[in-house]
Backbone as JSON, one array per atom type, in Angstrom:
{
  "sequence": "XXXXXXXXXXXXXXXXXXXXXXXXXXXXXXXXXXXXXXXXXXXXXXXXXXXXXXXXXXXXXXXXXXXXXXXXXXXXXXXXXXXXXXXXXXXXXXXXXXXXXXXXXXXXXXXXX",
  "N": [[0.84, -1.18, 0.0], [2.14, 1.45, 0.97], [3.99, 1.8, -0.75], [2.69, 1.33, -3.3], [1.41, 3.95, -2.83], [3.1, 5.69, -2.52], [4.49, 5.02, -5.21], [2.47, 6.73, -6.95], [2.87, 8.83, -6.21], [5.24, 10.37, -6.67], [5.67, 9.52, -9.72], [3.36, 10.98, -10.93], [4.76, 13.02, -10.19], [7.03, 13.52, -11.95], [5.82, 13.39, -14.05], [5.32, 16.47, -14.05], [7.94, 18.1, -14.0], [9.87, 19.67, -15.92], [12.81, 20.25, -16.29], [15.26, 18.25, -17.9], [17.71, 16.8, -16.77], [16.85, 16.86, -14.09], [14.13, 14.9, -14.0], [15.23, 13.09, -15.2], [16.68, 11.93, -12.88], [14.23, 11.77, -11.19], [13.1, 9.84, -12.58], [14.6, 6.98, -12.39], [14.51, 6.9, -9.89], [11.62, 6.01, -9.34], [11.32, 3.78, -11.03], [13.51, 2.37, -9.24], [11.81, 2.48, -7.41], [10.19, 0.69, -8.42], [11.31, -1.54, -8.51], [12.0, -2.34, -6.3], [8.89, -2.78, -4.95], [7.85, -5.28, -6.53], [10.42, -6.6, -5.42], [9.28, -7.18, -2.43], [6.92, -7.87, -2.69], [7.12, -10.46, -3.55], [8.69, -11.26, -1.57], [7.01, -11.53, 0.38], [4.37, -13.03, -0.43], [5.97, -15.52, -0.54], [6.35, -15.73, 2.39], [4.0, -15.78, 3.15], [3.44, -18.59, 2.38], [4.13, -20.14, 4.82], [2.58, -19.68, 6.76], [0.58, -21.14, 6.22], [-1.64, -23.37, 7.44], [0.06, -26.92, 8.83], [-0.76, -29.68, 6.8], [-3.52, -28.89, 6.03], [-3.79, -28.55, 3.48], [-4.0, -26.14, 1.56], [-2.54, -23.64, 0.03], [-0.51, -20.79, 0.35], [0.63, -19.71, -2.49], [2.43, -21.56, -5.07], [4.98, -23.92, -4.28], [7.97, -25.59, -4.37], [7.58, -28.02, -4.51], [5.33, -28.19, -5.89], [6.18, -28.59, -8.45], [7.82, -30.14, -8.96], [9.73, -30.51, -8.18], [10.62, -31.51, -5.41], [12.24, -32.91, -2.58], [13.79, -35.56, -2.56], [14.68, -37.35, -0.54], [13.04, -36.8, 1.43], [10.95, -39.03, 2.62], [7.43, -40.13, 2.57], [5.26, -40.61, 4.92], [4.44, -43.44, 6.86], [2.33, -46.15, 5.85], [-0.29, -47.48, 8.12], [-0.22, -50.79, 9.0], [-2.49, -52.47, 9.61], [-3.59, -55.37, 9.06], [-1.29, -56.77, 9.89], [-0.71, -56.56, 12.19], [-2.5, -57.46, 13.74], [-2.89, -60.41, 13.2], [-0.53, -61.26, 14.39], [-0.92, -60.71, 16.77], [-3.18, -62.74, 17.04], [-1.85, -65.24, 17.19], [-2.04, -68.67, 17.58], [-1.04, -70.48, 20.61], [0.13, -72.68, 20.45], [2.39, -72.27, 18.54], [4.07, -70.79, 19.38], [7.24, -69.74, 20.78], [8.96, -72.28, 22.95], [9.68, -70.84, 25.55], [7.81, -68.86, 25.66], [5.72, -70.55, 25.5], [5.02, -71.28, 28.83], [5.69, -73.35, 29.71], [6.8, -74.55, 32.17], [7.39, -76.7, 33.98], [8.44, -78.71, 31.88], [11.26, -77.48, 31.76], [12.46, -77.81, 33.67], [15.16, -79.26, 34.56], [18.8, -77.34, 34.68], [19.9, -75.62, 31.48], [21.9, -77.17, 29.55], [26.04, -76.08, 29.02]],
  "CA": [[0.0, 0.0, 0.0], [3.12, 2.35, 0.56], [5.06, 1.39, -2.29], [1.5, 1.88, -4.16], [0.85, 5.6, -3.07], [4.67, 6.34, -2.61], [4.88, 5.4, -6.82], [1.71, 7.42, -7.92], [2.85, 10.2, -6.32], [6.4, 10.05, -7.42], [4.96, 9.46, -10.88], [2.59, 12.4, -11.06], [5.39, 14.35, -9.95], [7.64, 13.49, -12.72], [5.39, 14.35, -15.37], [5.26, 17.82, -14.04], [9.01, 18.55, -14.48], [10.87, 20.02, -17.41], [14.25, 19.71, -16.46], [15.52, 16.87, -18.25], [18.13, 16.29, -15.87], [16.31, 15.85, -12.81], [13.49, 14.53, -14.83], [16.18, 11.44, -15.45], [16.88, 11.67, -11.28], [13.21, 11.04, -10.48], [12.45, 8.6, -13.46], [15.59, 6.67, -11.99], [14.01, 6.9, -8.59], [10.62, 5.64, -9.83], [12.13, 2.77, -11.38], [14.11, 1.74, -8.0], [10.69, 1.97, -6.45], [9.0, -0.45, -9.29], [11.68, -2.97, -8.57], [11.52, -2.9, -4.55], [8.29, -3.38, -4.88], [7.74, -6.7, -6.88], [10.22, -7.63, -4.29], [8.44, -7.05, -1.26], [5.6, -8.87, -2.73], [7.69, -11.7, -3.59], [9.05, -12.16, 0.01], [5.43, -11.49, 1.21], [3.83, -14.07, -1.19], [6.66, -16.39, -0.07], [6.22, -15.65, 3.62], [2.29, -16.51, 3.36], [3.15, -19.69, 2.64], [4.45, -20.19, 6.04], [1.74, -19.28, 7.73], [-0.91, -21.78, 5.49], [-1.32, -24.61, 8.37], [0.36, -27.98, 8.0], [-2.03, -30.57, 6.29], [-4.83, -28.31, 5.71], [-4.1, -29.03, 1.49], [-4.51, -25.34, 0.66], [-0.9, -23.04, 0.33], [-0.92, -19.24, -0.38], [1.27, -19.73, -3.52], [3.17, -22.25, -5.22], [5.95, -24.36, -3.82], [8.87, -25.86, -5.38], [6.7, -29.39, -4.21], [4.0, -27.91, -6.98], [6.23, -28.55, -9.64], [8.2, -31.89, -8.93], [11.23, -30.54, -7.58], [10.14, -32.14, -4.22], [13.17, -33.15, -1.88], [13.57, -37.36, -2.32], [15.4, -37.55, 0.42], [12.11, -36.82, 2.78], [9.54, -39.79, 2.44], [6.0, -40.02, 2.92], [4.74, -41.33, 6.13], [4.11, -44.73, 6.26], [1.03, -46.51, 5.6], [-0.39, -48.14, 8.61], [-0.7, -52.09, 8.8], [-3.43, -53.32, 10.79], [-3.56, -56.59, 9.55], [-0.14, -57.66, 10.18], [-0.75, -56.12, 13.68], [-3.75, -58.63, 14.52], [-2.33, -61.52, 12.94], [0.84, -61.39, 15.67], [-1.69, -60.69, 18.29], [-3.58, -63.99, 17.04], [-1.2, -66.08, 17.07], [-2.01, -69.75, 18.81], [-0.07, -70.68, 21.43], [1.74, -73.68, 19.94], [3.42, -71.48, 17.51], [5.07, -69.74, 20.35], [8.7, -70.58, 21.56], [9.09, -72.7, 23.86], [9.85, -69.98, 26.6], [6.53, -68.6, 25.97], [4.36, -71.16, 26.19], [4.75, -71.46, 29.98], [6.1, -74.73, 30.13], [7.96, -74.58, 33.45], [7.83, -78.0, 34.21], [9.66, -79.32, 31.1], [12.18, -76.79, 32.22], [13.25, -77.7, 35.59], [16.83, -78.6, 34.65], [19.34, -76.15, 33.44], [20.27, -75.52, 29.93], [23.78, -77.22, 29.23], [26.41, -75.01, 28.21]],
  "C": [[0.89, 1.25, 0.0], [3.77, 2.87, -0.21], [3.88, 2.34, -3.47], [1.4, 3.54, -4.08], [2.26, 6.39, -3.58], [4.67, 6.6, -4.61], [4.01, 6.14, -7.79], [2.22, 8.65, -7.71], [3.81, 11.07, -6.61], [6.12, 10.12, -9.19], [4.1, 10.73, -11.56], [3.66, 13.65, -10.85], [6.32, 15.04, -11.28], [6.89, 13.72, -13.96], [5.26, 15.79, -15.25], [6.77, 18.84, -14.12], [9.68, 18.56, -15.41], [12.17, 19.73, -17.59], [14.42, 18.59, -16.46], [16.3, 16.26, -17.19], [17.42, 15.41, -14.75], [15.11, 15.33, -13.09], [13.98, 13.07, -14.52], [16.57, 10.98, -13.84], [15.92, 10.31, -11.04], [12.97, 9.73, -11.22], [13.37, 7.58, -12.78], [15.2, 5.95, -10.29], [12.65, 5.76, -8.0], [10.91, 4.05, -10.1], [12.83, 1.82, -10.23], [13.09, 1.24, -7.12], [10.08, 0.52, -6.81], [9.93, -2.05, -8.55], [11.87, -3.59, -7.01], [10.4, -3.45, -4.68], [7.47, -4.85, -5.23], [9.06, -7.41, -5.74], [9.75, -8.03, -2.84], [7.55, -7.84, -1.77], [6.03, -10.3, -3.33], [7.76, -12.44, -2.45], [7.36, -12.18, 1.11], [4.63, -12.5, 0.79], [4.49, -15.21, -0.29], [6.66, -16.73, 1.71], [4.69, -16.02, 4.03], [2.29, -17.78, 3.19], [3.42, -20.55, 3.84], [3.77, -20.12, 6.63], [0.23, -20.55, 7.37], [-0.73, -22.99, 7.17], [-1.26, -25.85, 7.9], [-0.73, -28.93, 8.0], [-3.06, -29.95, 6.26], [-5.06, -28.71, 4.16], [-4.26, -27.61, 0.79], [-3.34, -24.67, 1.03], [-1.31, -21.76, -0.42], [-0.31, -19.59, -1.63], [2.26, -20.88, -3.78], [4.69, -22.59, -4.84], [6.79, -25.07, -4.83], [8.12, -27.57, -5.76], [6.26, -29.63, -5.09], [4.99, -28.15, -8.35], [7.86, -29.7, -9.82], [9.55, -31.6, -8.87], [11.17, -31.09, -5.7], [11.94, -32.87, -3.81], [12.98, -35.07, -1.52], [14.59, -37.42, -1.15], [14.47, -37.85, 1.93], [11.2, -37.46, 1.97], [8.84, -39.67, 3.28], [6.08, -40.77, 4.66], [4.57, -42.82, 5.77], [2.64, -44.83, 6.31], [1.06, -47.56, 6.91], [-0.58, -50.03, 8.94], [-1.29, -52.85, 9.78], [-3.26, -54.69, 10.93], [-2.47, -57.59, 9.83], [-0.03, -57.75, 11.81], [-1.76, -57.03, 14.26], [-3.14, -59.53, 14.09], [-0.95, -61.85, 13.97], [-0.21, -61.46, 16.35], [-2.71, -62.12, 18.32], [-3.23, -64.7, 17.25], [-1.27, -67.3, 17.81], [-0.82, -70.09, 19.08], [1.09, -71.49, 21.18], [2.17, -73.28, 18.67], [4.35, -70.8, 18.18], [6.33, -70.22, 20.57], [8.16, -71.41, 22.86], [8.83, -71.87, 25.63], [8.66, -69.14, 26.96], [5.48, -69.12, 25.8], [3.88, -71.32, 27.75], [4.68, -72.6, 30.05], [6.86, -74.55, 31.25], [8.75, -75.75, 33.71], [8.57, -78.99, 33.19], [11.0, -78.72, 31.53], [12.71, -76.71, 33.25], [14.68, -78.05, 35.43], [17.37, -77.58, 33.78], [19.82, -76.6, 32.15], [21.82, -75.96, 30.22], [24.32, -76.32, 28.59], [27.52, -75.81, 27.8]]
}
């Protein structure tokens, strides 16, 4: 909004002067403004995306992500696996080791070494 009034009024001014010289100052001046301002709204664009919250799915402006320069180095999450997780927890007993079936009484002497 600064940048904005700052360059109309900068602008308006410079059409009202004759001398070429400083004419070429302000135009010069004008010009320095145009190119601050695309970058201010670069780093401002770029700084909104910071602020989007993570996993929401919606980003102020495109990321490098958006266009398949994505960082292979950081993978996805994993995918959960339930049913490998019940199938252990099923498991009948005489599949177990020895040590966890709760045999005691086969086990009353010690293990030779």
């Amino acid at each position: 909004v600064y940048y904005d009034s700052a360059i109309g009024v900068v602008s308006r001014f410079v059409k009202g002067v004759r001398d070429p010289i400083r004419r070429a100052r302000w135009s010069k001046l004008l010009d320095t403004l145009n190119t601050e301002l695309e970058s201010v709204e670069k780093v401002a664009s770029h700084i909104a995306t910071f602020r989007a919250h993570p996993g929401s799915g919606t980003r102020a402006s495109s990321t490098s992500a958006d266009h398949g320069n994505h960082d292979h180095d950081v993978w996805p999450a994993p995918e959960p696996d339930y049913a490998s997780h019940a199938h252990n927890r099923s498991r009948p007993s005489s599949q177990a080791p020895s040590w966890a079936r709760g045999n005691a009484a086969k086990s009353s002497k010690p293990a030779a070494r």
